[in-house]
C-alpha positions, 0 to 999 in steps of 0.5 A, spaced: 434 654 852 428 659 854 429 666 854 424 671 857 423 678 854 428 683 856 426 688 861 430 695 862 433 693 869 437 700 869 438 707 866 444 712 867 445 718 865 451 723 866 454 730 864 461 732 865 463 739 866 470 742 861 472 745 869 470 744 876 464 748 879 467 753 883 460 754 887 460 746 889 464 746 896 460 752 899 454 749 897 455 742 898 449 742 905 444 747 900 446 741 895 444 735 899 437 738 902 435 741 896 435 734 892 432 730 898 426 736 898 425 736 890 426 729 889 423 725 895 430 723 897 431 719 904 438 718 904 445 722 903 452 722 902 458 725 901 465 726 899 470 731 898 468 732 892 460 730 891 454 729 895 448 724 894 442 723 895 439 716 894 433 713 896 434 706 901 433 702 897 439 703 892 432 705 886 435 712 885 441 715 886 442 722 884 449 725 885 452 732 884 460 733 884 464 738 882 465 735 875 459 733 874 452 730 875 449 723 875 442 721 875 442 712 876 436 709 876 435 701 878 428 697 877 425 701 873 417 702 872 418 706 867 422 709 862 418 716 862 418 717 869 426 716 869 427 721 863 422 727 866 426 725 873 432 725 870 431 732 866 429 735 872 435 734 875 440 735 870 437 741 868 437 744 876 444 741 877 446 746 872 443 751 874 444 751 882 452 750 879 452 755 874 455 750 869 456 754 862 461 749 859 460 742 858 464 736 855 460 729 856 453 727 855 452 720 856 446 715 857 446 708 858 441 703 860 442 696 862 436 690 861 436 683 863 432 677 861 431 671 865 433 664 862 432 657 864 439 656 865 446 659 866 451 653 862 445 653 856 444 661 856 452 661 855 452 656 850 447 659 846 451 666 846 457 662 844 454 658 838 450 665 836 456 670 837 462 666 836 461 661 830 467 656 829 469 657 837 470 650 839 476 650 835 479 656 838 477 654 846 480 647 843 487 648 847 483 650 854 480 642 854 473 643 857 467 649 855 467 655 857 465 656 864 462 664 862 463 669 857 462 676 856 463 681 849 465 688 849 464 692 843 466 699 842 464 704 837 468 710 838 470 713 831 466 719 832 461 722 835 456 719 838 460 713 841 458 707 843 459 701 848 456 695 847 456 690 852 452 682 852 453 676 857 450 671 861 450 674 868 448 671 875 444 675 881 452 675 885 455 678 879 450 684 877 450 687 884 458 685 884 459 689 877 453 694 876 448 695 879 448 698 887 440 694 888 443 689 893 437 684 894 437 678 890 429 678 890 429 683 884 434 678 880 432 672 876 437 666 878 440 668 871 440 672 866 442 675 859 445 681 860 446 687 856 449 694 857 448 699 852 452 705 853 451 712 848 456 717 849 458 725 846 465 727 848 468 729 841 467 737 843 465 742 849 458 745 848 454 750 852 449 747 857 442 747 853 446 745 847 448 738 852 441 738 855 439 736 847 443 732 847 443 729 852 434 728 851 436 725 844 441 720 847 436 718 852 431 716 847 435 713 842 439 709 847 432 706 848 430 705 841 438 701 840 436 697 845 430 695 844 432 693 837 438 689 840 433 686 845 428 683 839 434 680 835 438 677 841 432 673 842 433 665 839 430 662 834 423 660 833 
């Protein structure tokens, strides 16, 4: 089985609000012209409770809400320009709110690496990540078709979410990522999310863009390390 390096597919960051923005539905047209103009945006949308502004080809979405911010970033190029875009935005998202009080901060990133085969790649995962599995599936009758683990580290501040398996072009566009078009996909693929997250306290708004900064970069910094230990044996 071969496996590519991984690539950093996708980056989402998100701020949630302790109350509602008491500005946000009078302000939900300036909203919308505002993102478009400062972010060279093309399209919009909205809903009762937020707008959007995203660029057509599904690689920028960044959405204001009445509890929160959202800056989701596809087919990254990179990870610098994500992280000065996504500042840029947050930071005037919470000045045009006026938001004071914030109780979530989190960022998670999304990689894949392509690999020669799905039913190999399964396998391989399974023999890396479950040692002893045969006899576990041995009531089933067959091998595992799929597979997928999801940890939590949820013990205090900041938490995490860990999640790693073997995924199909269909079932990322299905699942997580709103870029539609099979051409940016490899036939099959490792896929691994990693999600860092502060919810324990509220915090003022500078104090959830610090953070927010730091866990950008250390969201990074996990999943390149993870990234060069799920790599097979020599």
């Amino acid at each position: 089985m071969e496996l590519q390096d991984f690539a950093v597919k996708g980056i989402t960051s998100q701020l949630r609000f302790v109350t509602p923005a008491p500005t946000f539905i009078d302000q939900r047209g300036h909203l919308i012209e505002a993102l478009m103009r400062e972010h060279e945006l093309s399209e919009w949308g909205y809903g009762q409770d937020f707008v959007d502004a995203f660029r057509a080809d599904g690689s920028v979405t960044l959405r204001v809400a009445s509890r929160e911010l959202r800056a989701m970033f596809e087919n990254v190029e990179s990870t610098t320009e994500v992280k000065k875009a996504t500042k840029s935005f947050l930071g005037w998202g919470l000045d045009s709110l006026g938001v004071e009080r914030l109780g979530y901060v989190g960022v998670r990133s999304f990689r894949i690496a392509a690999a020669d085969s799905f039913r190999a790649l399964n396998e391989w995962l399974l023999d890396r990540l479950m040692p002893g599995h045969a006899q576990l599936l041995q009531p089933f009758g067959s091998k595992s078709s799929d597979s997928g683990w999801v940890l939590e580290f949820h013990d205090k501040d900041p938490k995490h979410n860990l999640r790693i398996g073997p995924m199909t072009p269909e079932q990322a566009m299905a699942q997580v990522f709103r870029d539609q078009d099979t051409d940016h996909y490899p036939p099959q693929f490792l896929f691994l999310d990693v999600d860092r997250l502060y919810s324990d306290e509220e915090m003022s708004a500078s104090e959830a863009l610090q953070r927010w900064e730091s866990a950008f970069d250390r969201n990074l910094e996990i999943g390149e390390t993870l990234s060069r230990r799920l790599r097979p044996e020599p």
